[in-house]
N, C-alpha and C positions, 0 to 999 in steps of 0.2 A: 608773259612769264610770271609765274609768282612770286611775292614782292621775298619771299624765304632766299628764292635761287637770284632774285635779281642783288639782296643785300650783300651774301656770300660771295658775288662776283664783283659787287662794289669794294667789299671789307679786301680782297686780295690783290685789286688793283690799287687801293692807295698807298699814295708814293713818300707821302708824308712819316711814314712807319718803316726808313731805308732797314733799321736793324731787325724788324718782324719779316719785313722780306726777305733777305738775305737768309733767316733760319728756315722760310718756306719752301726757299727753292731748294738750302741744303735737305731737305727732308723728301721732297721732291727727288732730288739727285740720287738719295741712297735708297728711295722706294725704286728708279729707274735701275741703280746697280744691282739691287738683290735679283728683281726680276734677269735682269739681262742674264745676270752669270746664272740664275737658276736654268733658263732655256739652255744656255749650251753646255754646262757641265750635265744634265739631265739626258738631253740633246747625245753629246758624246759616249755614255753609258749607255742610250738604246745602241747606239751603232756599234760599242765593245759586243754588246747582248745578240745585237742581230748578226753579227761576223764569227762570234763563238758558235751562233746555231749555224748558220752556212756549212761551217766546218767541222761542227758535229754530225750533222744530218749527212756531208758526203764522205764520210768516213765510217758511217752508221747509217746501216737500214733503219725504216721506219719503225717495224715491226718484227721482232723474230720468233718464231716457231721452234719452239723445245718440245722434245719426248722426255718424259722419266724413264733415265736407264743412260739417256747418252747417246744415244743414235736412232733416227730414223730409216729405221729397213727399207722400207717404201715408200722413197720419198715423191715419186708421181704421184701414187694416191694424193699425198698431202700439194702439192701442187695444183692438180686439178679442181680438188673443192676449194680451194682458196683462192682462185682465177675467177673464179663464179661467183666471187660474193660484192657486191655492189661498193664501189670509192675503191675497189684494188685494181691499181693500175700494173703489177706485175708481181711475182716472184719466183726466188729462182734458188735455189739447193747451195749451202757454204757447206765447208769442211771446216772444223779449227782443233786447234792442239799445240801445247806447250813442246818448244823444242830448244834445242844448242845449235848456236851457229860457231863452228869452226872456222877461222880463217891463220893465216898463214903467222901472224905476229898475236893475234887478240882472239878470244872466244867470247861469247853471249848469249845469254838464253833471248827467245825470241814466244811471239805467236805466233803461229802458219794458219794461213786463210786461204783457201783454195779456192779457185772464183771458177763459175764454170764456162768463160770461154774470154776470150778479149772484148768481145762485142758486148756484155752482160750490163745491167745497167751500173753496176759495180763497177766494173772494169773501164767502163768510161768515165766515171767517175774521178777514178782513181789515175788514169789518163792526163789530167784538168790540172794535176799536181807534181807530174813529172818533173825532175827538173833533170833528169840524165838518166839517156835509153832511151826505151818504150816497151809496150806492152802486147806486141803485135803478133810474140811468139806467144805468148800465154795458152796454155794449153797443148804444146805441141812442144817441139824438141828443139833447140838451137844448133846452129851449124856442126857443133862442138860434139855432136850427139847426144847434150847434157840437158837435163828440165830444166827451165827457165826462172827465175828468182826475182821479185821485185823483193828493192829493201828498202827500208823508211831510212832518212840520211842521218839524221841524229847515231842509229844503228850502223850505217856505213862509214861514219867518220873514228867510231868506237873501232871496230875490225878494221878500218884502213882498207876500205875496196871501193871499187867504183866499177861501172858498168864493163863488162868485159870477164871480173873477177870470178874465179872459183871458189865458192866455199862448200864446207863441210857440214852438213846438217844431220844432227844426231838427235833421234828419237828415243828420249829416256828408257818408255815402257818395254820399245824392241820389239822381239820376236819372238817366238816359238822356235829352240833349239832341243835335241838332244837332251840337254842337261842342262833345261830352261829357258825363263825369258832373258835376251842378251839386248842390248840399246844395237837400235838399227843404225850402220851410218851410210850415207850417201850423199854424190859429188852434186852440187846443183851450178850454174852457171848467171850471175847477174847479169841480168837484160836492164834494169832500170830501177833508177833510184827516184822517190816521189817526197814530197815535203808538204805536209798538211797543214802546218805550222802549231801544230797540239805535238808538244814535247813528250807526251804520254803517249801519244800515235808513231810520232816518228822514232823512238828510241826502242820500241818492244814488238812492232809487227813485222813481219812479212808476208808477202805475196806469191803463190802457183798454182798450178792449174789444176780445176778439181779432179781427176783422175789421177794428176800424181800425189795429191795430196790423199786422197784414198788410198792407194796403195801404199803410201811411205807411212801412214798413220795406220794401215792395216782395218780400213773399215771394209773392204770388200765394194757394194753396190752402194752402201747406206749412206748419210750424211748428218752432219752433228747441229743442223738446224735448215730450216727454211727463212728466208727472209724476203717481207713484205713490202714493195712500194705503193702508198696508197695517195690518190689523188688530193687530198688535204692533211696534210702531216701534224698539224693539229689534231686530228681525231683520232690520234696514235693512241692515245690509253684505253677510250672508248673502242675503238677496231681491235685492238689486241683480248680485251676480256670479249668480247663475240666471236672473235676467231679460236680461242681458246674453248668456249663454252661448245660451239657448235661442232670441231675436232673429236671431244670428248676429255673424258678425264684423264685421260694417258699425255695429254698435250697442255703444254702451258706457253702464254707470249709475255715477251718482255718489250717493251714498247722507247724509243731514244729519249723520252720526256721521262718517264719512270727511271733510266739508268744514269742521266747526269740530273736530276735532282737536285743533288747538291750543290753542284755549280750554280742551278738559274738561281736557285733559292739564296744563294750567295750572291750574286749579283742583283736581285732585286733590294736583298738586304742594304747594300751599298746605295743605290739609287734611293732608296725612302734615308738610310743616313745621311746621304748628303743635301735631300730636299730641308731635312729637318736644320742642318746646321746650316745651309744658306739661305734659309726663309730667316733665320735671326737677323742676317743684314738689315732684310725688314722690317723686322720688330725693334731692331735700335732707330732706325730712319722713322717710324711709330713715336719713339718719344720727342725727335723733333717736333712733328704733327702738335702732339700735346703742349710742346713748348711755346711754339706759335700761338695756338689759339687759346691759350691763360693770357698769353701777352694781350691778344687782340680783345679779348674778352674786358682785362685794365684797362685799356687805353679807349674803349669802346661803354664804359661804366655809363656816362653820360648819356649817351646814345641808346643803351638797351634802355635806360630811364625813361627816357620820353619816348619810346616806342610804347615799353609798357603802360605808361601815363594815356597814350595812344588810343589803346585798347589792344595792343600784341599780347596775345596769350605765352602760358609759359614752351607748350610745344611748340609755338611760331617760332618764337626764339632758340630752342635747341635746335628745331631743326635747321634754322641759317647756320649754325658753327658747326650742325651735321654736313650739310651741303659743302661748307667751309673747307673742312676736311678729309668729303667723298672726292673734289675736285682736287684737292691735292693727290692724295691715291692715286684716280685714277689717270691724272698728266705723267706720273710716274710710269706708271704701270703701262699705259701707251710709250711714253719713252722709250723704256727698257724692252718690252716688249716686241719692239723694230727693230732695235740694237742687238735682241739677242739671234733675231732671225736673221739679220744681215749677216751678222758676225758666225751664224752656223753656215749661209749659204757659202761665205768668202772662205771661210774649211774645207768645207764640199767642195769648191771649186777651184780653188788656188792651192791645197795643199800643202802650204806654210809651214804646217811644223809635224816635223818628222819623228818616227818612233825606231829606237833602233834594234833589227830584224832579230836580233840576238836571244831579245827580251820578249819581243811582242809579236803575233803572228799576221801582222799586219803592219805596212812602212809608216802609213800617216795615220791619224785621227777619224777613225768616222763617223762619222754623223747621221744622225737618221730622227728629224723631228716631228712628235706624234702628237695632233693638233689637240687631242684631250690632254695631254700633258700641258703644252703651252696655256689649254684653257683654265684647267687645273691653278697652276702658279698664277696667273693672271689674278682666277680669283679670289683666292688665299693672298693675294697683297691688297685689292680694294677692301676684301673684306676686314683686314688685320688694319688698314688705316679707319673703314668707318667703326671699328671698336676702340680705334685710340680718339675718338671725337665725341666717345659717350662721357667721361669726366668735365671736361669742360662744355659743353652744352649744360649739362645736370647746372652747372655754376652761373654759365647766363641765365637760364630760365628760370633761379630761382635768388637773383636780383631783385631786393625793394626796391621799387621804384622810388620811397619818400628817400631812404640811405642813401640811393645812386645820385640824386638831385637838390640833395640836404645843402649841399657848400657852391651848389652852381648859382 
C-alpha cells in the first residue's frame, strides 16, 4: 500500500482525536442520507414517469395518421401501405368528434372514439381498465336494440349512470335537413364504464363502434384518422415523420411522445429539481469533511513536520488528506447507497405507503430504479466530498516544516 493511503487510514483510525471522529462519522452519515434519499425520491419519480407513460400509451396509439381536410376516404389504402413498413406491428381505422351526452338528471359534452371492433388492439386495451360492463357488444347492437356506449367514470359519475344506462347523444354539427343542418340526437345504451386513472381521459371520452360512430358523425365509409402500433414506441416521432413522408403531403402523424410533451418535460423538470435540491444535503455533509480535516491537519502539524523534514513532498501530503477525504465519501456513499436500494426494494415489495385513489392514478408508490441514475448520484457525492478535501490538502502540503517543529 502506499505509505499516502496507508497514513489516511491511520489519520482516521486514531482514537485519541474522540471529537475529529465524531465530526467524521457525522459527515459520513449525511453524505449516506443525501445519497439514500437521492435513490428513492429519484427512484419514485421514474416509477410516477413510467406509470403516467403505461397509461398514456394504452389510452393513446403510438402513432396517428391525419389527412388535411379531416377525413380519410380510403382508409384501406392507408392501412395497407402502413402494414408493410418495417417496426409496424399493426393498425387499424378510429372515428373521433366532439359531442353532448344527455342523461336523465346531467348533460356533458364528450369525445366519441369509435374503435373498430372489440377484439382491436384498442379495445383490449381499453378492456384492462373496465371497472363496470364490458366491451364485448362493441360494434354491434345490445339486447335493448340500442349501440353500445363505453364511458370514462369520472364522465359517468357527472351524468349519474352506470352500466345498463341510457343516454342521449347529440351531435352539434347534425344533419342535412330541409331548412338545414339540425344537431343529430340519438339513444345509445352503456355497456361499460373504464378508469384510466388520467382525469383528462376519464372525464371527456367515450367509446362505440366504428360504424355507428360513422354514421352518427355522418362520415359515410371514411375515418378521421389511422392509428399506429409499432414494435418499439420509442421510435414514435422518428416512424410518424417516415409515415407521414412516405403517405405524401396530404397526410401528416402526430406521434403520443410529441402530444404529451409537456408532461414528460414537466416531470423530468421535477426529477433534475429535486436531484439539485437533495445533492445539497451533500454539500452540507462536504463541509463537515472540511471541518474534520483543518482539525486533523492542527492536530497533525507535528507529524506533517517531520514527514516533510522526511523527504514527503508537498503532493505526498495532499494527497493523504485527499485520500482522507475520498475514504470518507466514499463509506458514505456505499452506506447510503444500500439504504437507498433496500429502502426502494422494501416499496416495491411491502407497499407501505399508500396514495389516495382520488388524487393519484395509482394506490401505492412506484418505484422503478435506473442503474445510471444510482451511478449518477453515487458519483456526484465522491466526487463533491474529493472537492471538499482540495482546501485542506492545499494547507497540509504547504506546511514549513521549520514553523511546524519550531516549539517541538
Amino acid at each position: 500500500m502506499r505509505f499516502e493511503a496507508f497514513l489516511a487510514l491511520r489519520f482516521l483510525r486514531a482514537r485519541q482525536y474522540a471529537f475529529i471522529n465524531l465530526i467524521t462519522l457525522l459527515s459520513m452519515a449525511g453524505v449516506a442520507l443525501g445519497v439514500c434519499a437521492l435513490i428513492v425520491v429519484l427512484s419514485v419519480m421514474s416509477g410516477f414517469q413510467n406509470e403516467f407513460t403505461k397509461k398514456i400509451v394504452g389510452m393513446n396509439s403510438h402513432v396517428t395518421i391525419y389527412k388535411l381536410g379531416g377525413v380519410i376516404e380510403k382508409p384501406q389504402e392507408v392501412l395497407s401501405t402502413v402494414a408493410k413498413q418495417p417496426g409496424v406491428a399493426g393498425a387499424t381505422p378510429i372515428v373521433y368528434g366532439q359531442v353532448m351526452l344527455v342523461a336523465t338528471s346531467a348533460a356533458s359534452g364528450a369525445i366519441v372514439y369509435g374503435l373498430q371492433s372489440s377484439t382491436s388492439v384498442k379495445a383490449r386495451e381499453l378492456a384492462k381498465h373496465l371497472v363496470e360492463g364490458s366491451i364485448a357488444k362493441l360494434g354491434s347492437k345490445t339486447n335493448s336494440g340500442l349501440p353500445p356506449l363505453v364511458v370514462g367514470s369520472a364522465l359517468a359519475r357527472r351524468l349519474g349512470v352506470g352500466a345498463g344506462s341510457v343516454v342521449s347523444v347529440i351531435n352539434p354539427l347534425g344533419e342535412e335537413t330541409p331548412v338545414g343542418r339540425a344537431p343529430k340526437t340519438e339513444p345509445f345504451e352503456v355497456t361499460g364504464i373504464f378508469e384510466s386513472g388520467l382525469y383528462q381521459f376519464d372525464s371527456s371520452i367515450v367509446f362505440m363502434g366504428l360504424k355507428a360512430a360513422q354514421a352518427f358523425l355522418g362520415m359515410a365509409q371514411g375515418v378521421s384518422g389511422v392509428e399506429v402500433t409499432l414494435d418499439d414506441l420509442y421510435r414514435a416521432p422518428q416512424a410518424g415523420k417516415e409515415l407521414g413522408r412516405l403517405l405524401g403531403p396530404l397526410y401528416y402523424a402526430r406521434d403520443w411522445i410529441s402530444a404529451n410533451k409537456n408532461l414528460f418535460a414537466a416531470l423530468q423538470l421535477e426529477k433534475v429539481a429535486m436531484f439539485v435540491i437533495l445533492i445539497l444535503i451533500v454539500f452540507v455533509a462536504s463541509f463537515g469533511i472540511i471541518s474534520s480535516l483543518i482539525m486533523m491537519v492542527m492536530v497533525k502539524t507535528r507529524d506533517i513536520g517531520v514527514l516533510k523534514a522526511l523527504g514527503a513532498t508537498k503532493a505526498s501530503l495532499r494527497r493523504v488528506f485527499m485520500y482522507q477525504g475520498l475514504l470518507i465519501g466514499l463509506g458514505g456513499t456505499l452506506v447510503g447507497t444500500v439504504g437507498g436500494l433496500v429502502l426502494c426494494w422494501l416499496l416495491a415489495r411491502y407497499h407501505f405507503i399508500e396514495l389516495p385513489k382520488a388524487v393519484y392514478p395509482i394506490n401505492t408508490l412506484p418505484v422503478q430504479v435506473e442503474p445510471l441514475m444510482v451511478l449518477a448520484v453515487a458519483a456526484s457525492a465522491v466526487l463533491i466530498s474529493l472537492l471538499a478535501t482540495i482546501y485542506p490538502a492545499r494547507v497540509a502540503g504547504g506546511l514549513d516544516p521549520v514553523q511546524a517543529l519550531r516549539y517541538e
